[in-house]
C-alpha positions in Angstrom: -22.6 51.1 16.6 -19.5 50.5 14.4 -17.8 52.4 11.4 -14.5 52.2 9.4 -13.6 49.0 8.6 -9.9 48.9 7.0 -7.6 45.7 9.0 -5.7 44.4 5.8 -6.5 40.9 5.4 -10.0 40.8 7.3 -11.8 40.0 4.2 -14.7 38.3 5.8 -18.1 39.6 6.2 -19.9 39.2 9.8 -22.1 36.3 9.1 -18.9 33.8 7.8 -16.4 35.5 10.3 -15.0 33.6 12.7 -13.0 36.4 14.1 -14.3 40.0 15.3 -12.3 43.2 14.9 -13.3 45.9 16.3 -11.6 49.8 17.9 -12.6 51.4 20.7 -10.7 54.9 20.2 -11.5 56.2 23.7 -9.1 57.7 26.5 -10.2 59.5 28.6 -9.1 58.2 31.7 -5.6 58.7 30.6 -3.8 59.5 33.4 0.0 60.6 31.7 -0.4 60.6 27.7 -3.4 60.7 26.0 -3.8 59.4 22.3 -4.8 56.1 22.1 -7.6 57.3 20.6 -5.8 56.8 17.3 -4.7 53.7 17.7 -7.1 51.5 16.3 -6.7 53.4 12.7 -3.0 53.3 13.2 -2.9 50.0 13.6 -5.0 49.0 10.4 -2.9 51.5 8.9 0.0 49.8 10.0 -1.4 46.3 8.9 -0.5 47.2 5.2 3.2 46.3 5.7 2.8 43.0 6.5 2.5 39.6 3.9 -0.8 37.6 5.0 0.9 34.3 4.7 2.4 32.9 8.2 5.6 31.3 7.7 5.8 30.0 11.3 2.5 28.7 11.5 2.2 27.8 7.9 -1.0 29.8 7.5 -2.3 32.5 5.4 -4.3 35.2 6.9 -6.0 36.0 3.7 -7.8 32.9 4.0 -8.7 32.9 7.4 -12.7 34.1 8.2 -11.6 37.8 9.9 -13.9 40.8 10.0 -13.2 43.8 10.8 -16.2 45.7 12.2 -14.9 49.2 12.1 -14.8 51.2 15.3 -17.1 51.1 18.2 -18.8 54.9 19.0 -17.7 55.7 21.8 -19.2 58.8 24.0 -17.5 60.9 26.7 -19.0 59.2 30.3 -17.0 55.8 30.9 -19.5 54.3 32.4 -21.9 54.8 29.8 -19.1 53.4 27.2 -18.3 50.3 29.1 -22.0 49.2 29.1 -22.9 49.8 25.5 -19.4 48.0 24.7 -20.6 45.1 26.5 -23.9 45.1 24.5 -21.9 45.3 21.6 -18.9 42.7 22.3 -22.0 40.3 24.1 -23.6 40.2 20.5 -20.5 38.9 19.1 -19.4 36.5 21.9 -23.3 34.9 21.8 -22.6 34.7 17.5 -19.9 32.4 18.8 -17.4 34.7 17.4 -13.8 35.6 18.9 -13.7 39.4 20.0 -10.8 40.7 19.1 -10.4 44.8 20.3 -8.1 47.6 19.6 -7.8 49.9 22.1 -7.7 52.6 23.7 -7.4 52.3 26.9 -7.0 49.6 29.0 -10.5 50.6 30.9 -11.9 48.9 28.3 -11.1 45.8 29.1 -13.5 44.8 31.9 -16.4 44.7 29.3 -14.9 42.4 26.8 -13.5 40.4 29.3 -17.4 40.1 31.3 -19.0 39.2 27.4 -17.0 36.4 27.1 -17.1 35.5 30.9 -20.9 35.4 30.1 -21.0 32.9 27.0 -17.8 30.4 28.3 -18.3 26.8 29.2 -16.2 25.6 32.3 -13.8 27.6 34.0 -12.9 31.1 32.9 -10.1 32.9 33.6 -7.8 36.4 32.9 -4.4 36.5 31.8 -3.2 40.1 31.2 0.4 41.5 30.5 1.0 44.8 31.8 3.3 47.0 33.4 1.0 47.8 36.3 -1.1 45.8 38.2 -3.8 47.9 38.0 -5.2 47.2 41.0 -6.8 49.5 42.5 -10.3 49.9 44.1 -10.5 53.7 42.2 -8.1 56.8 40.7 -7.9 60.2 40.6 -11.7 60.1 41.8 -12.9 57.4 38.9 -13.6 54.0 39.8 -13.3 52.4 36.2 -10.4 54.1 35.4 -7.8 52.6 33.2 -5.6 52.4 36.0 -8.3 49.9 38.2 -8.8 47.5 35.3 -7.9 44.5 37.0 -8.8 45.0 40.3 -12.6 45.0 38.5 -11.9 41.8 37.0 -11.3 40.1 40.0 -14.3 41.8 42.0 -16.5 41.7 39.3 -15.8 38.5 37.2 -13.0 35.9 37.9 -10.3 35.3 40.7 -8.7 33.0 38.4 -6.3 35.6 36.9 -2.6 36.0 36.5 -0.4 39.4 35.4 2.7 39.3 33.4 5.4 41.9 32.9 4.5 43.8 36.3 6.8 45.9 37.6 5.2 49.1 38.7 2.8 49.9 41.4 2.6 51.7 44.7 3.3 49.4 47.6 -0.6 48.7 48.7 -1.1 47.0 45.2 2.5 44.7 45.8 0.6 43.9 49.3 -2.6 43.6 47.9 -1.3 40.8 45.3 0.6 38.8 47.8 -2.2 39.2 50.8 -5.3 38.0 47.9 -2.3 35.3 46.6 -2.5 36.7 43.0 0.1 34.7 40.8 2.2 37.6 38.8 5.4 37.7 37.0 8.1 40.0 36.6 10.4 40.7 33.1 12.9 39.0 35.8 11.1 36.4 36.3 10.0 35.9 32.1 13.6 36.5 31.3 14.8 33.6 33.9 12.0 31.1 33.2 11.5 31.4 29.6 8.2 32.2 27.8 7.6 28.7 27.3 7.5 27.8 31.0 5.8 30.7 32.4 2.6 29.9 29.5 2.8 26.0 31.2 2.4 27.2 34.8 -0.4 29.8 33.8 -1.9 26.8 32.2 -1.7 24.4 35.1 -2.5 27.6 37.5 -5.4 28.7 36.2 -6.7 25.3 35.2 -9.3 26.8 33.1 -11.3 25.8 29.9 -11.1 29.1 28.2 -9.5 32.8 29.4 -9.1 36.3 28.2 -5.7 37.4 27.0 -5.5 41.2 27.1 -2.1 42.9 26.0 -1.8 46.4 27.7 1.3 47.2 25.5 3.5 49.0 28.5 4.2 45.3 29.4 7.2 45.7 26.9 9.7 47.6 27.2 9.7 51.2 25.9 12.8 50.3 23.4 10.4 48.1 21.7 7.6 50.1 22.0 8.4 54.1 22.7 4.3 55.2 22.1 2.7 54.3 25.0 -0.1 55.9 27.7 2.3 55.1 31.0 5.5 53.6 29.4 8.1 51.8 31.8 11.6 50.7 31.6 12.8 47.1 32.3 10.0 45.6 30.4 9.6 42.6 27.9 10.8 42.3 25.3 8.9 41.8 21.5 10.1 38.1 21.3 8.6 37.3 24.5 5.5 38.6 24.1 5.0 37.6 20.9 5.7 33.9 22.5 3.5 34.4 25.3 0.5 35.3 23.1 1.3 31.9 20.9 1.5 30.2 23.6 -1.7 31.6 25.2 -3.9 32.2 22.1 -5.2 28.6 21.8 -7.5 28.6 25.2 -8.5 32.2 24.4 -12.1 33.7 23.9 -11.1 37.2 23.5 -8.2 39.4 22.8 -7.5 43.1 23.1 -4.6 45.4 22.6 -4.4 48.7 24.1 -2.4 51.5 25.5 -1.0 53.0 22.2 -0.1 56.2 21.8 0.9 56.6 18.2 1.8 60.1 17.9 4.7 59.4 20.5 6.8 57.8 17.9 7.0 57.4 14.2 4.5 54.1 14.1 6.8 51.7 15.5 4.8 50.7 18.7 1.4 50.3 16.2 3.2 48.2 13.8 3.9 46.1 17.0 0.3 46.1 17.9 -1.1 45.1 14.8 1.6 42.1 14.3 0.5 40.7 18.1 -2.7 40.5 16.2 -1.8 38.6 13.2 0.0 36.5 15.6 -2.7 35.9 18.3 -5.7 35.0 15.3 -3.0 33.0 13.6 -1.9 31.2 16.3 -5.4 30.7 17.5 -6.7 29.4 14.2 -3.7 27.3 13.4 -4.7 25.1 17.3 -8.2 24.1 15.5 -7.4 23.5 11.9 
């Protein structure tokens, strides 16, 4: 189901890996740009410029056991893509492998997130940064579309979940969040508390054993990253995120990054993308050495 491996620094083969990259270059619920398609390539692409050792963790990528399984086939019908992906991701999650995707869109989500649901021991929760909440039951006549991702989650999988970075929505998903008692944070509210803090009170929150992290990159703010599916001002900023994810990677199963649009800039935003990667596997296998 997978073809085109090329992440620099995933130098493992399957069997030995103990981390799983994989694209899913498919948008086509894409409700204002579409591209991010051709963000999986751009991001290994983008992976070139960047040293393998880890200064902050003291760890070298080069060594670690990353593979990078090429891209996922995706068809045209989203359902039919979000079941075969989790057949696909499932195989990796039951290897007892971390899954690590590059979107895409953020539709995609919802099967990585119920393949590691499926294989986790204790509790199991969400944490995803995004501009939107995502919440709702359909859009534009499509219930899995990119922009119901995590209203999904919580009807399908886990009501342990928390958002990050919102700050765009109509007012029934606002209501909807405070009537269902959904724990979200604003830029405001990372800005104020520090990244450190809000990652301790998700902790204590959610209370779980493992989570998904999943980085729909319109949590930051378009100065940081301009190439983007639905970008929005006021967001977060690279440094926070990049803390967030350090500070979250450790109690995560699974990891995705999605939302690019790389032919809206000149590779800025995938550089990004691909560096929240190296952070989130470094960071992740720097808790178990």
């Amino acid at each position: 189901m997978f073809y085109r491996p090329g992440m620099v620094d995933a130098l493992a083969d399957y069997d030995s890996a103990g981390y799983v990259l994989f694209g899913v270059p498919f948008d086509r619920t894409s409700s204002f740009r579409a591209g991010s398609r051709w963000a999986p390539d751009a991001m290994r692409s983008a992976s070139a410029n960047f040293e393998s050792y880890n200064s902050f963790f003291d760890i070298d990528l080069a060594e670690l056991p990353i593979h990078d399984a090429g891209n996922f086939e995706a068809g045209v019908l989203i359902d039919d893509v979000l079941s075969e992906l989790y057949l696909d991701v499932s195989g990796i999650t039951e290897d007892g492998k971390i899954p690590i995707m590059m979107g895409g869109e953020h539709s995609l989500t919802l099967p990585c997130v119920k393949a590691c649901a499926k294989r986790a021991e204790g509790k199991f929760g969400v944490v995803v940064l995004d501009a939107h909440f995502d919440l709702r039951d359909e859009f534009e006549g499509v219930k899995y579309n990119h922009a119901c991702v995590s209203r999904h989650i919580l009807d399908e999988v886990t009501d342990k979940y928390v958002t990050i970075g919102v700050r765009s929505g109509p007012r029934e998903e606002w209501e909807f969040a405070k009537e269902n008692n959904i724990l979200y944070y604003t830029p405001e509210d990372v800005a104020s508390k520090g990244p450190e803090t809000i990652v301790r009170e998700i902790r204590e929150y959610l209370d779980c054993d493992s989570i998904y992290l999943s980085l729909d990159m319109d949590a930051l703010d378009p100065a940081y990253a301009p190439a983007l599916g639905t970008p929005e001002p006021f967001g977060l900023s690279s440094i926070e995120v990049r803390d967030i994810v350090r500070g979250l990677a450790p109690m995560s199963a699974g990891f995705d990054v999605v939302e690019i649009t790389p032919e809206y800039d000149g590779g800025q935003t995938a550089l990004l993308g691909a560096k929240f990667i190296r952070e989130f596997i470094a960071a992740h296998a720097s808790s178990i050495q």
